[in-house]
Biopython code that builds the backbone (N, CA, C, O; Angstrom):
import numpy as np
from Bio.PDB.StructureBuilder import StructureBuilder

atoms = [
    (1, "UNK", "N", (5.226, -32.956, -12.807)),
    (1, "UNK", "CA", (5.637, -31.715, -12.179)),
    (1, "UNK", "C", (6.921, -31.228, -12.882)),
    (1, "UNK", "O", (7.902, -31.965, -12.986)),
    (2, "UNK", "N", (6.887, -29.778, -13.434)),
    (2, "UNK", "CA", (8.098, -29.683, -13.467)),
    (2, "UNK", "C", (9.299, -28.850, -12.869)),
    (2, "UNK", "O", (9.031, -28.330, -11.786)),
    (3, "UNK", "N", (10.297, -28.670, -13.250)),
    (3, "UNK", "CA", (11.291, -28.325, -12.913)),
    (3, "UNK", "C", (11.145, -26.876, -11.812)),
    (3, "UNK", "O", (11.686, -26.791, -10.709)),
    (4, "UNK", "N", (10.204, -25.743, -12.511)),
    (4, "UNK", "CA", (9.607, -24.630, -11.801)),
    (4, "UNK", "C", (9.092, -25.273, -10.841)),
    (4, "UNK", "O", (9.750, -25.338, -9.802)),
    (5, "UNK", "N", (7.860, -25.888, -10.903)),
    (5, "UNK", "CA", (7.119, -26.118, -9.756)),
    (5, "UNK", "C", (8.008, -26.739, -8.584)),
    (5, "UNK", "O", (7.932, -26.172, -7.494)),
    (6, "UNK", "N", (8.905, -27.930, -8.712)),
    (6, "UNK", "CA", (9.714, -28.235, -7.820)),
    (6, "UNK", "C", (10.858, -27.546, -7.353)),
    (6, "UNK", "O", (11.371, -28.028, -6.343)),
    (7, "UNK", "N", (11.288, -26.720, -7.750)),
    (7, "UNK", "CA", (11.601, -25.307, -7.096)),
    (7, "UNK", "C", (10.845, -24.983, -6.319)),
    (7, "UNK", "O", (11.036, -25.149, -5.114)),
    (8, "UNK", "N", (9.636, -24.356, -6.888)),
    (8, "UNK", "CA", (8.575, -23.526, -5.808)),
    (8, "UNK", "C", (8.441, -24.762, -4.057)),
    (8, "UNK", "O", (8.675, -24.459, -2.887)),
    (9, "UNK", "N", (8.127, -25.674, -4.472)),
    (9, "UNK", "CA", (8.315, -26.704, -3.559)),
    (9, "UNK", "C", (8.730, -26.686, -2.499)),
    (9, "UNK", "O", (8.160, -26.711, -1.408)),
    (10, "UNK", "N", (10.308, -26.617, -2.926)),
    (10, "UNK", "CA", (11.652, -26.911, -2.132)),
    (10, "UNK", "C", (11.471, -25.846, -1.596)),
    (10, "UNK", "O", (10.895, -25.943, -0.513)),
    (11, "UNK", "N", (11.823, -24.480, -2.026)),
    (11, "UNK", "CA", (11.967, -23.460, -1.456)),
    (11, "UNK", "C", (10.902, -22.341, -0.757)),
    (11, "UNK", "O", (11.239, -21.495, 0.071)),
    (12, "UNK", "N", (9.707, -22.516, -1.224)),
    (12, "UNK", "CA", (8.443, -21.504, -0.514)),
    (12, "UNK", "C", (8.276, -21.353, 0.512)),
    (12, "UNK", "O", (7.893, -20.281, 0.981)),
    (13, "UNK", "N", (8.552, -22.551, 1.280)),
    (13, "UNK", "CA", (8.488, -22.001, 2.689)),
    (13, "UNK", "C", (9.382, -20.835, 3.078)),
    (13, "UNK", "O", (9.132, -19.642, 3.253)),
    (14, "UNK", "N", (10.579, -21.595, 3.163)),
    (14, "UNK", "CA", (12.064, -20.476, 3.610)),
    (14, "UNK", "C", (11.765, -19.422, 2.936)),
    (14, "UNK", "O", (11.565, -18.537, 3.769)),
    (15, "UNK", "N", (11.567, -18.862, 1.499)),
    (15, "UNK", "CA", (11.071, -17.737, 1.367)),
    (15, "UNK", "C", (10.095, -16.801, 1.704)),
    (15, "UNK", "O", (9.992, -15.591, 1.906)),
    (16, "UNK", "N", (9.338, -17.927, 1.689)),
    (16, "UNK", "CA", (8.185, -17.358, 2.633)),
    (16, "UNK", "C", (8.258, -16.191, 3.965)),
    (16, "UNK", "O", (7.777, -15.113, 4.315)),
    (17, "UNK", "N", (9.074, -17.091, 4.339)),
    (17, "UNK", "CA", (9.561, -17.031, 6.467)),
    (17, "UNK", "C", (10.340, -15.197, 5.792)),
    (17, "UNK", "O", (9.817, -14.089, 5.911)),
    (18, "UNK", "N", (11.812, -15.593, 5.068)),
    (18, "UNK", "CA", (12.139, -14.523, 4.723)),
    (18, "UNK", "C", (11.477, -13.157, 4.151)),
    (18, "UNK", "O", (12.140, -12.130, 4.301)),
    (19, "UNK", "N", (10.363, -13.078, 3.580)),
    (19, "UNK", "CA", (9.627, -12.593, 3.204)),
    (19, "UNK", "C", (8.716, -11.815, 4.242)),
    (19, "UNK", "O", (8.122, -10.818, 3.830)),
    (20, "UNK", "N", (8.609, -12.102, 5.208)),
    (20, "UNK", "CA", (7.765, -11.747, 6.287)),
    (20, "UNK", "C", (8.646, -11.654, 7.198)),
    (20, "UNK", "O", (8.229, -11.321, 8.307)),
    (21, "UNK", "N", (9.934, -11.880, 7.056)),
    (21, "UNK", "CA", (11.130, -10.751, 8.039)),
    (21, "UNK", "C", (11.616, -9.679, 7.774)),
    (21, "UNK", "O", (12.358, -9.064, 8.541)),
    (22, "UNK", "N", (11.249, -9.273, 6.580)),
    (22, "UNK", "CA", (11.626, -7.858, 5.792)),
    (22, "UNK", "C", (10.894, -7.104, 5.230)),
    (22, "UNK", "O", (11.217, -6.101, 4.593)),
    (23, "UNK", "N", (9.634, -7.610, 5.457)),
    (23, "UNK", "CA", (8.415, -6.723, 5.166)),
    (23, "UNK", "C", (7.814, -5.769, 6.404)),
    (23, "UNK", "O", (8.256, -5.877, 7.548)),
    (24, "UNK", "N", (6.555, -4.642, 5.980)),
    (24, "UNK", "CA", (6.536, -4.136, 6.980)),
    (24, "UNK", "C", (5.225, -4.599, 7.716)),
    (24, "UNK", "O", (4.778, -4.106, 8.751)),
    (25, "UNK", "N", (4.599, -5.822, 6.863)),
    (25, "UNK", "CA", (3.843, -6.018, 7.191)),
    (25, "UNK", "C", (3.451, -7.533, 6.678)),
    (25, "UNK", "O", (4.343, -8.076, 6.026)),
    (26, "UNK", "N", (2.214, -8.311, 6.882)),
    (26, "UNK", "CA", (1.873, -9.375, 6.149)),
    (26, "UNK", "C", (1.637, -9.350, 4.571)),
    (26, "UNK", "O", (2.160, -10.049, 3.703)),
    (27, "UNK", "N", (0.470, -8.093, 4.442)),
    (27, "UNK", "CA", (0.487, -8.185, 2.859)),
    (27, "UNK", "C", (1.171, -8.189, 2.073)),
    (27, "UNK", "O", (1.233, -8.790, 1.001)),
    (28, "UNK", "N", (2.163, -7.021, 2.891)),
    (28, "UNK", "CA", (3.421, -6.410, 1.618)),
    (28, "UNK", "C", (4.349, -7.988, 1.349)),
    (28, "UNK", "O", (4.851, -8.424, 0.313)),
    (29, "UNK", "N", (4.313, -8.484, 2.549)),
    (29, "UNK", "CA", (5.126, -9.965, 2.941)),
    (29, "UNK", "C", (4.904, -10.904, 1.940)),
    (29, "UNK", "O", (5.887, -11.325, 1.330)),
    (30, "UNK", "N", (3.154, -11.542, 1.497)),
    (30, "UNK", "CA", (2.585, -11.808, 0.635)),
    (30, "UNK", "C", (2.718, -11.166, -0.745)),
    (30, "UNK", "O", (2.695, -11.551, -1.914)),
    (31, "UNK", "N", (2.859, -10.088, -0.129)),
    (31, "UNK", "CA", (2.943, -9.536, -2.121)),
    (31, "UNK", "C", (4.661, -9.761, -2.654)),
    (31, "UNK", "O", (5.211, -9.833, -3.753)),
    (32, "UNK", "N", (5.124, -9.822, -1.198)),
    (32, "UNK", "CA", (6.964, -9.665, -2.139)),
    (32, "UNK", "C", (7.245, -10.916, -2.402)),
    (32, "UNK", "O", (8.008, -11.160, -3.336)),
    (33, "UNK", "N", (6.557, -12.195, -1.454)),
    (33, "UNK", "CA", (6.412, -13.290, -1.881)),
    (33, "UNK", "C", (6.530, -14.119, -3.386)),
    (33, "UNK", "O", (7.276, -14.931, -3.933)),
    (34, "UNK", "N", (4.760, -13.030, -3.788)),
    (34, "UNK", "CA", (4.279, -13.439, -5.129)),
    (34, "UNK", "C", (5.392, -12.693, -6.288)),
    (34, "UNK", "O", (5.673, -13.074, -7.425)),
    (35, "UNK", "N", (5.926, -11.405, -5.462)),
    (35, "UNK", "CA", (6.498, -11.436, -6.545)),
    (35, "UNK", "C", (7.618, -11.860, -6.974)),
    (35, "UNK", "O", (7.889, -11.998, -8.166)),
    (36, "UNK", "N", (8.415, -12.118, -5.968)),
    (36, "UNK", "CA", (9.414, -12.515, -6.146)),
    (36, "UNK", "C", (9.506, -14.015, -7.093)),
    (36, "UNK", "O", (10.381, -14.283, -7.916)),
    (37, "UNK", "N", (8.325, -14.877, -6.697)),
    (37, "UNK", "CA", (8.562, -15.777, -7.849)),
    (37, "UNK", "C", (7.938, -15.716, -8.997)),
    (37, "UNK", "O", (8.189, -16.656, -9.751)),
    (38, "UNK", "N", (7.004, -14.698, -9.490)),
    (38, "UNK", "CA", (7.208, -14.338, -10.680)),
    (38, "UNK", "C", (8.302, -13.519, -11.319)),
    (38, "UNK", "O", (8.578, -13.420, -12.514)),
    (39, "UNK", "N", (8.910, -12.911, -10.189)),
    (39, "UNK", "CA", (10.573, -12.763, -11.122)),
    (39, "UNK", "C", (11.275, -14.029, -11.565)),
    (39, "UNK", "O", (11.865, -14.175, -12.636)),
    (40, "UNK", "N", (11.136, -14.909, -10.618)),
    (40, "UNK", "CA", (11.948, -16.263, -10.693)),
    (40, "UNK", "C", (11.687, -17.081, -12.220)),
    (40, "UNK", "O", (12.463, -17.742, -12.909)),
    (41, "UNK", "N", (10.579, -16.805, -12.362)),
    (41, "UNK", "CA", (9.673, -17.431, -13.665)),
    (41, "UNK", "C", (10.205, -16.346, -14.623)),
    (41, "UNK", "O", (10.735, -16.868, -15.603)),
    (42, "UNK", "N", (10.226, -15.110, -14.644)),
    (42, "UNK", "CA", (10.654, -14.261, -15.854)),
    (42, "UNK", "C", (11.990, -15.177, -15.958)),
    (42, "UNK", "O", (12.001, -15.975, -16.895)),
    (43, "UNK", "N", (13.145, -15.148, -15.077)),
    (43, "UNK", "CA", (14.478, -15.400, -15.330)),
    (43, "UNK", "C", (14.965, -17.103, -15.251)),
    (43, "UNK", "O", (16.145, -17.395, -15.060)),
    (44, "UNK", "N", (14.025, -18.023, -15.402)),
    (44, "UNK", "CA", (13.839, -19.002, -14.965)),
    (44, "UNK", "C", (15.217, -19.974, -14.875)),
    (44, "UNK", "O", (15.616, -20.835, -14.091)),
    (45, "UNK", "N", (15.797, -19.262, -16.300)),
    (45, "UNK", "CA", (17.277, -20.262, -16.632)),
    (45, "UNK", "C", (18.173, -20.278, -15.744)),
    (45, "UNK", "O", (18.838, -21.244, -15.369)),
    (46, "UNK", "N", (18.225, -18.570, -15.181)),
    (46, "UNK", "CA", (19.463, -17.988, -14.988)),
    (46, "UNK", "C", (19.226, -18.562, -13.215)),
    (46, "UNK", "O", (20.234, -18.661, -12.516)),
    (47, "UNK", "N", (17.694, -18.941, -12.557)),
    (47, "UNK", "CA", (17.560, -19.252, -11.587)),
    (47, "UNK", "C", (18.165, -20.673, -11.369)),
    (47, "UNK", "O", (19.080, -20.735, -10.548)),
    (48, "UNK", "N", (17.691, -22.089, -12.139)),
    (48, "UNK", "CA", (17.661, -22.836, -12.217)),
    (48, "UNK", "C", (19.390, -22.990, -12.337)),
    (48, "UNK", "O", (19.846, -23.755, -11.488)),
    (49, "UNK", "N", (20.220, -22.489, -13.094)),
    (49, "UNK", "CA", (21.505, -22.592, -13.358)),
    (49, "UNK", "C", (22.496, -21.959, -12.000)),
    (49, "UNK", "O", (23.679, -22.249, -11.822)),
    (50, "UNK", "N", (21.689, -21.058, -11.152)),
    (50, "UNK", "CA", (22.607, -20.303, -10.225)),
    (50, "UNK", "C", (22.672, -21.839, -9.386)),
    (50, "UNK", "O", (21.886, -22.779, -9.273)),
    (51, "UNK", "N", (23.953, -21.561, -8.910)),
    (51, "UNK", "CA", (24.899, -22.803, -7.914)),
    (51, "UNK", "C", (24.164, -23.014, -6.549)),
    (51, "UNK", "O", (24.166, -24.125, -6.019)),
    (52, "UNK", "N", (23.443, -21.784, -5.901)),
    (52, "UNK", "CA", (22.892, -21.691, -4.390)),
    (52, "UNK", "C", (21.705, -21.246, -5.545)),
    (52, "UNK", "O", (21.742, -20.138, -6.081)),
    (53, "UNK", "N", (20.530, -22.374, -5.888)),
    (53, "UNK", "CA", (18.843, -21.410, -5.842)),
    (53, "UNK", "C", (18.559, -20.254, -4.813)),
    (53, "UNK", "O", (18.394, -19.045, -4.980)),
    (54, "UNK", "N", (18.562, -21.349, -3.266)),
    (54, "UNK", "CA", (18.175, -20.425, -2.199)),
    (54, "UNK", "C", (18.845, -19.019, -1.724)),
    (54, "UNK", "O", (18.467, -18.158, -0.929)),
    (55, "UNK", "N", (19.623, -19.108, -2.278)),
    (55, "UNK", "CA", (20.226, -17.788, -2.353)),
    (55, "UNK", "C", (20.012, -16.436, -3.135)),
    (55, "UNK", "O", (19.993, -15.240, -2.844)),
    (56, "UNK", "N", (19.815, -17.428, -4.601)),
    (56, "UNK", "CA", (19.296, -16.580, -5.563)),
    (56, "UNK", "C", (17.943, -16.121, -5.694)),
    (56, "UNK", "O", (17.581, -15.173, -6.391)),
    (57, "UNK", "N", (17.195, -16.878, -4.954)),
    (57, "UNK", "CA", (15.652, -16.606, -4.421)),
    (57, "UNK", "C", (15.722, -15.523, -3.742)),
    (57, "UNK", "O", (15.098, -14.534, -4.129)),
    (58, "UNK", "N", (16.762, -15.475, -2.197)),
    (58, "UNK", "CA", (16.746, -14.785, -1.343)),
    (58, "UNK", "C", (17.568, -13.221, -2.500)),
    (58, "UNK", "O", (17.011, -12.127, -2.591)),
    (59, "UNK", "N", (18.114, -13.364, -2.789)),
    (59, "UNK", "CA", (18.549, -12.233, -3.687)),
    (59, "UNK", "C", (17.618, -11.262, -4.325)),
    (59, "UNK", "O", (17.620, -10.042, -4.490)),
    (60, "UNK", "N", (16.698, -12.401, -4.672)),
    (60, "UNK", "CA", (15.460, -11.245, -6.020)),
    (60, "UNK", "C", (14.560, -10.593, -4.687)),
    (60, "UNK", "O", (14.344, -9.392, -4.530)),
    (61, "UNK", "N", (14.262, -11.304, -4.103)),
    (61, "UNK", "CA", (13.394, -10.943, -2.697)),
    (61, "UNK", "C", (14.117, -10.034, -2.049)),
    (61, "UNK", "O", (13.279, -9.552, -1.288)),
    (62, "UNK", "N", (15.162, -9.459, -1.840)),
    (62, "UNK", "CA", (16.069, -8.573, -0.973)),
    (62, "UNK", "C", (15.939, -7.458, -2.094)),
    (62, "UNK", "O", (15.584, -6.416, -1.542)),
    (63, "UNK", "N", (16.087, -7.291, -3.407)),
    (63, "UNK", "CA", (16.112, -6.206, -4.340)),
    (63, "UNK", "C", (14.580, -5.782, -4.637)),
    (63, "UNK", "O", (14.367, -4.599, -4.901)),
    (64, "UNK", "N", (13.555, -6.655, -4.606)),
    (64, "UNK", "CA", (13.000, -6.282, -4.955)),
    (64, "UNK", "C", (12.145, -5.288, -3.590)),
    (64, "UNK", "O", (11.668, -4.162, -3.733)),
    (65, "UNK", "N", (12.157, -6.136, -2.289)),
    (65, "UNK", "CA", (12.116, -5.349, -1.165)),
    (65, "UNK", "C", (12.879, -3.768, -1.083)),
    (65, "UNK", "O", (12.316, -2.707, -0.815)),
    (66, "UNK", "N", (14.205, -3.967, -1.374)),
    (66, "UNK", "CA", (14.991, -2.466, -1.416)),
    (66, "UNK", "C", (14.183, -1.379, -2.667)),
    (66, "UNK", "O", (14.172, -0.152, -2.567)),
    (67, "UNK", "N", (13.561, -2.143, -3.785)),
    (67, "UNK", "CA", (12.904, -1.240, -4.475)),
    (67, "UNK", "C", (11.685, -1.035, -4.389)),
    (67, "UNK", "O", (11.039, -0.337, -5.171)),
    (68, "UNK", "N", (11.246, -1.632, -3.415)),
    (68, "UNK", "CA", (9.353, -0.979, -2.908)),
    (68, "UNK", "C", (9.859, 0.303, -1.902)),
    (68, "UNK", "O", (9.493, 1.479, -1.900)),
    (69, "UNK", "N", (10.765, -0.349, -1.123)),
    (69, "UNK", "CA", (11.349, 0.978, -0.066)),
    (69, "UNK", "C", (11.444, 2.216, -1.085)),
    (69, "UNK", "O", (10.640, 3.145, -1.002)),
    (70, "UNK", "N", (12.358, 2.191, -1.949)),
    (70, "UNK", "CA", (12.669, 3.277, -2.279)),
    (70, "UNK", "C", (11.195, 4.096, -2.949)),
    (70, "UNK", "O", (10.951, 5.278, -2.706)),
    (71, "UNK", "N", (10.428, 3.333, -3.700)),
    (71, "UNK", "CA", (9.128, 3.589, -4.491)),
    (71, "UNK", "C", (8.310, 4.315, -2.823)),
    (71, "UNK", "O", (8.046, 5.517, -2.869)),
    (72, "UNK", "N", (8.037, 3.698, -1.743)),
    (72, "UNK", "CA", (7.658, 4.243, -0.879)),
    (72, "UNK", "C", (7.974, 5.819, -0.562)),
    (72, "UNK", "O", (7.130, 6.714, -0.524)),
    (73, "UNK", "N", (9.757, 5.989, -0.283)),
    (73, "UNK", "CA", (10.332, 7.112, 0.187)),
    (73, "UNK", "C", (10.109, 8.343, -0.813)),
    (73, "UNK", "O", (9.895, 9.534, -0.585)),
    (74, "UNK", "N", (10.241, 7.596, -2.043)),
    (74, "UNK", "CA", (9.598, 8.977, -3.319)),
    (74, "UNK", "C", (8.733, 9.401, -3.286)),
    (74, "UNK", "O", (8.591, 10.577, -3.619)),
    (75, "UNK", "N", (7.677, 8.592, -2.841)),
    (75, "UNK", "CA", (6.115, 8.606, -3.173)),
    (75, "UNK", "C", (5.800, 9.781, -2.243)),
    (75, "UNK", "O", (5.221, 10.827, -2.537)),
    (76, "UNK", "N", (6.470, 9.265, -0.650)),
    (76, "UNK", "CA", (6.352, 10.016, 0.446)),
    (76, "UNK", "C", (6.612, 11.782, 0.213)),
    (76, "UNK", "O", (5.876, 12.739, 0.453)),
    (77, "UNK", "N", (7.907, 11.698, -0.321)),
    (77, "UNK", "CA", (8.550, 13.258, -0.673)),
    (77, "UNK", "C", (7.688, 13.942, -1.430)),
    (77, "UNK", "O", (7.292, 15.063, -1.112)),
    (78, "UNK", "N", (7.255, 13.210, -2.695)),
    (78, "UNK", "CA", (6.707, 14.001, -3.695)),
    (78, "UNK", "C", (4.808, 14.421, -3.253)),
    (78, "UNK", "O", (4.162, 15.435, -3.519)),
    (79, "UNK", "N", (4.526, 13.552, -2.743)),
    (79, "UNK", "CA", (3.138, 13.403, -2.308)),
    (79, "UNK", "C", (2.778, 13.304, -0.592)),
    (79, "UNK", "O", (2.173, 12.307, -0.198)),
    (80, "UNK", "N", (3.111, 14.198, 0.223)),
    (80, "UNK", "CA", (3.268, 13.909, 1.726)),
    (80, "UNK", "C", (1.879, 13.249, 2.177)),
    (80, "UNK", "O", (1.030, 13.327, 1.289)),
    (81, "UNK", "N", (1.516, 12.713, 3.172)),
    (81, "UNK", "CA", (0.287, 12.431, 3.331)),
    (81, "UNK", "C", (-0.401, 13.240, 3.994)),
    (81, "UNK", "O", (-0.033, 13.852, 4.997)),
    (82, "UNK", "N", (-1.471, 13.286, 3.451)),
    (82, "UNK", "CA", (-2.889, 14.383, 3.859)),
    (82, "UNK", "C", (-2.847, 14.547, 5.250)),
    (82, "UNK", "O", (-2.260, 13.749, 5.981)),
    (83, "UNK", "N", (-3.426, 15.519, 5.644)),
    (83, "UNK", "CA", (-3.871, 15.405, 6.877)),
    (83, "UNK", "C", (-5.072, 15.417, 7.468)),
    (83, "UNK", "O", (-6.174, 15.900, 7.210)),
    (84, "UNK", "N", (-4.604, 14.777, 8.311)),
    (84, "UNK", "CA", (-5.716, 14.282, 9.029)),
    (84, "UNK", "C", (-7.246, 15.509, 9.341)),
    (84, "UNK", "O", (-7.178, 16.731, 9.210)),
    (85, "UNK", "N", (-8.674, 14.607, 9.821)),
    (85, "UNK", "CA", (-9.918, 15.735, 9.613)),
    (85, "UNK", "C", (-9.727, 16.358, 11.303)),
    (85, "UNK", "O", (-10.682, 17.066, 11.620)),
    (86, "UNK", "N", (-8.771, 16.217, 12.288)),
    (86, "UNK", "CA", (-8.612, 17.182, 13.352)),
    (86, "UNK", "C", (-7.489, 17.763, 12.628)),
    (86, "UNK", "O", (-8.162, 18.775, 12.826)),
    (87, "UNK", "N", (-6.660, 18.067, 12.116)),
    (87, "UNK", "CA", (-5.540, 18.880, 11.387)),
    (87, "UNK", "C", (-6.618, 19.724, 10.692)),
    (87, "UNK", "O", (-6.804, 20.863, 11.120)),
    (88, "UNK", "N", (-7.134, 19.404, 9.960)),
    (88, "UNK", "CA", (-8.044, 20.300, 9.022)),
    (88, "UNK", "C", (-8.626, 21.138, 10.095)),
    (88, "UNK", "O", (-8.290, 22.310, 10.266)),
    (89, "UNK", "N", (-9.558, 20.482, 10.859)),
    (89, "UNK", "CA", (-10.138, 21.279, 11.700)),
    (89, "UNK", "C", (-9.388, 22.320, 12.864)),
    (89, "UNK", "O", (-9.949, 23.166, 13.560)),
    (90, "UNK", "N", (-8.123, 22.006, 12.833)),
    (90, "UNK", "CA", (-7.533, 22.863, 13.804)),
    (90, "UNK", "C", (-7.021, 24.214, 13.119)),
    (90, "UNK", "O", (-6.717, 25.251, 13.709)),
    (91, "UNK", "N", (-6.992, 23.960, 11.678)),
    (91, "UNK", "CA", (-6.222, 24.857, 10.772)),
    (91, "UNK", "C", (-7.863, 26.015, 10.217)),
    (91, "UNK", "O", (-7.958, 27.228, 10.029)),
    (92, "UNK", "N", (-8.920, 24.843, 10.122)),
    (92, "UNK", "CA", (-9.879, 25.667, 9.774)),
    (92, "UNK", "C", (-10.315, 26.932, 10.724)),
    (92, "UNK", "O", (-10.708, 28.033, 10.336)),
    (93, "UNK", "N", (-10.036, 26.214, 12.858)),
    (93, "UNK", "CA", (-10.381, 27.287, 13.460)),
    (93, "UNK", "C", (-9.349, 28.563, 13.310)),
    (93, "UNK", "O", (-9.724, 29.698, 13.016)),
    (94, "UNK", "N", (-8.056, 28.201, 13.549)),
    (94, "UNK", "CA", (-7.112, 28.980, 13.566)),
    (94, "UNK", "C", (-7.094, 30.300, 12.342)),
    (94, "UNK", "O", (-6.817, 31.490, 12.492)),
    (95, "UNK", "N", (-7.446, 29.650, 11.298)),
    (95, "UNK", "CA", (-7.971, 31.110, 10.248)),
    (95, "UNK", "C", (-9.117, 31.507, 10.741)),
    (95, "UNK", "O", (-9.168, 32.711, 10.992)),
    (96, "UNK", "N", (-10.149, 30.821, 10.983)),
    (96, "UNK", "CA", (-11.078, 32.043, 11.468)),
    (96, "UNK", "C", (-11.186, 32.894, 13.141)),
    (96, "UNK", "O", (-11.915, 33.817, 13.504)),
    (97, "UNK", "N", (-10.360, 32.286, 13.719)),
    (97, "UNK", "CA", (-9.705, 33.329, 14.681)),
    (97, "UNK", "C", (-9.096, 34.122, 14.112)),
    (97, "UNK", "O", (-9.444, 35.249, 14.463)),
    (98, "UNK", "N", (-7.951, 34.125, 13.018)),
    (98, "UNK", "CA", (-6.793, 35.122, 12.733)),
    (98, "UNK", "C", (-8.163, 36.045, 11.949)),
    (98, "UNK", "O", (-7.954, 37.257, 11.899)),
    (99, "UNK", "N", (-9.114, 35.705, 11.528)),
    (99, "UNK", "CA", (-9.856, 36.614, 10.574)),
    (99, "UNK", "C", (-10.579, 37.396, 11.403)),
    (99, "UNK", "O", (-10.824, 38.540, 11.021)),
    (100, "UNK", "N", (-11.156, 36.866, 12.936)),
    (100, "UNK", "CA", (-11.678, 37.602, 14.177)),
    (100, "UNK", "C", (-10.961, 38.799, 14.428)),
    (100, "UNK", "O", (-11.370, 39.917, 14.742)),
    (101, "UNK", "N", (-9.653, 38.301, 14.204)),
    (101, "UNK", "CA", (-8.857, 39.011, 15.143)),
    (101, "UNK", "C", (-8.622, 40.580, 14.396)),
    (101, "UNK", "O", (-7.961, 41.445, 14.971)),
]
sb = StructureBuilder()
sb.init_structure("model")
sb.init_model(0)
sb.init_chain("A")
sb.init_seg("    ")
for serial, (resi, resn, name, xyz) in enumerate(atoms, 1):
    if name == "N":
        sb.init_residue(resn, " ", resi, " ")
    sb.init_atom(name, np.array(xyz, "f"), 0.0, 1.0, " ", f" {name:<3s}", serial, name[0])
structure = sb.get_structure()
């Protein structure tokens, strides 16, 4: 086993737990999970060398959470979400009343 894997070990759970306290949901929970330790693996040295791991775990997992938020809030502005098929339909009667009228 090495050095990565016994990391993942020690720490997956507690990240885990953390991971699914700051998500908005399970998947996203699961996905910030996975990703967070494939950040860990991109930066592996700089992980392995930080003084608190669990900290530095909890670190990439807190940024990378703050940057799905933000990817969310853009997404939201630039692209609002559709509306719904009673919205449609309320908008469809409402012009053809105003066209009655």
């Amino acid at each position: 086993m090495n050095d990565f894997e016994k990391l993942f070990e020690e720490y997956s759970d507690c990240i885990y737990r953390f991971c699914c306290n700051i998500a908005d949901n399970l998947y996203e929970a699961e996905d910030l999970f996975q990703d967070t330790f494939l950040k860990a693996m991109e930066i592996e040295q700089k992980v392995m060398a930080a003084d608190n791991t669990k900290c530095y775990l909890i670190g990439i997992a807190l940024r990378l959470e703050k940057n799905n938020r933000r990817k969310k809030v853009r997404h939201k502005r630039m692209a609002p979400e559709a509306r719904s098929v009673d919205q449609e339909t309320d908008i469809l009667e409402a012009i053809a009343m105003d066209e009655k009228a």
